[in-house]
N, C-alpha and C positions, 0 to 999 in steps of 0.2 A: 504494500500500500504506500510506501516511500513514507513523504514528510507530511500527511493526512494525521492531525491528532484528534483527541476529544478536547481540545481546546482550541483550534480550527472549527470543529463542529460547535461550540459554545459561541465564538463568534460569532460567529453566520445568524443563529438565533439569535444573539441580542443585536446583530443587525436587521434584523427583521420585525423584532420586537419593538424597536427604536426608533423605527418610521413610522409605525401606526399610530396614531392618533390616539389611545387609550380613553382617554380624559375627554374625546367628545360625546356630546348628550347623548347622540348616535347609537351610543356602547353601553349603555346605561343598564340594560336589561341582561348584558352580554359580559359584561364584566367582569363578574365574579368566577367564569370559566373562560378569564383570558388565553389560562396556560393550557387547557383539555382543548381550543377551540387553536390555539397557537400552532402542539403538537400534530393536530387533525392536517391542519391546511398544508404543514410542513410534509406531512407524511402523502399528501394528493400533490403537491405541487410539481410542476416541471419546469426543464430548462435546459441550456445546452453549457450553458456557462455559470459562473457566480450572478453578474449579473441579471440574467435573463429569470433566473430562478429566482432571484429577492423580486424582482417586479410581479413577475406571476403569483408568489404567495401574496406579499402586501396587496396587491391589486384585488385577488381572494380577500381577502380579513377585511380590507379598509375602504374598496372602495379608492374615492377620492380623498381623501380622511389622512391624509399621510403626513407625517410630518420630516422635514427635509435639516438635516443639520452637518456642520461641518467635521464633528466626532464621528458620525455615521459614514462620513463620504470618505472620510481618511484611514476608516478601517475596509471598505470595502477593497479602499486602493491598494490597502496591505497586503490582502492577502491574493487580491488580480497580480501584485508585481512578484509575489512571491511563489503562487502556483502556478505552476503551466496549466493548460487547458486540459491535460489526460488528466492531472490533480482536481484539477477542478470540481470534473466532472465525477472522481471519485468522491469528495468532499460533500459534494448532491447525494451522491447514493448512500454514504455513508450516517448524513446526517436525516435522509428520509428512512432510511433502518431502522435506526436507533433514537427518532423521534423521542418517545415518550419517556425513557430512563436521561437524554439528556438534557430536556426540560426541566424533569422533578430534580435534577443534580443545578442545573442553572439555579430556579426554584430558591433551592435551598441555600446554594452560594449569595445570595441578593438578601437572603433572609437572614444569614449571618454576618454580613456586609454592615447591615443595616442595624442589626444588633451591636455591633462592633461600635457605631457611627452613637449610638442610644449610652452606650455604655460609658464612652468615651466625654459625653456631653456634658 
């Protein structure tokens, strides 16, 4: 699988996660199964590249509802300059596999993140 990690695949998710709009009224009803409805789209989504596959999911999830920022553009450029396209394309297949245990691990990293951040205050 060469240079494909679970932290490759962690990215991707919170690139994906990071463009959606969460926080519109839109999502209101939908919210509270961000991450079961996050995992779903991730695990339908296609694409031939990194980015053809973040548009195809966010597009799934959000809509026009997207939110655009210069953290998110600077990771996606990360990992386009650092994967070749054969990577890439294992990086889709690998993170649509393993959808749902790398979420709950994302999940839980943001929830101890966040703890850490509470503790610290």
């Amino acid at each position: 699988m060469g240079s494909i990690s679970d932290e490759d695949a962690k990215k991707l998710i919170e690139i994906i996660d990071g463009m959606v709009n969460w926080a519109d009224r839109a999502f209101d009803a939908i919210r509270r199964d961000k991450w079961k409805i996050l995992a779903k789209r991730i695990m339908a989504g296609s694409g031939t590249d990194i980015q053809e596959f973040v548009h195809n999911v966010v597009r799934d999830i959000a809509g026009d509802k997207v939110l655009l920022s210069k953290s998110v553009g600077d990771a996606i450029n990360d990992l386009l300059t650092r994967l070749s396209q054969e990577e890439q394309l294992e990086l889709i297949r690998y993170v649509k596999r393993r959808a749902y245990p790398l979420v709950v691990r994302l999940v839980a990293e943001k929830a101890a993140e966040k703890s850490g951040e509470e503790d610290g205050a």
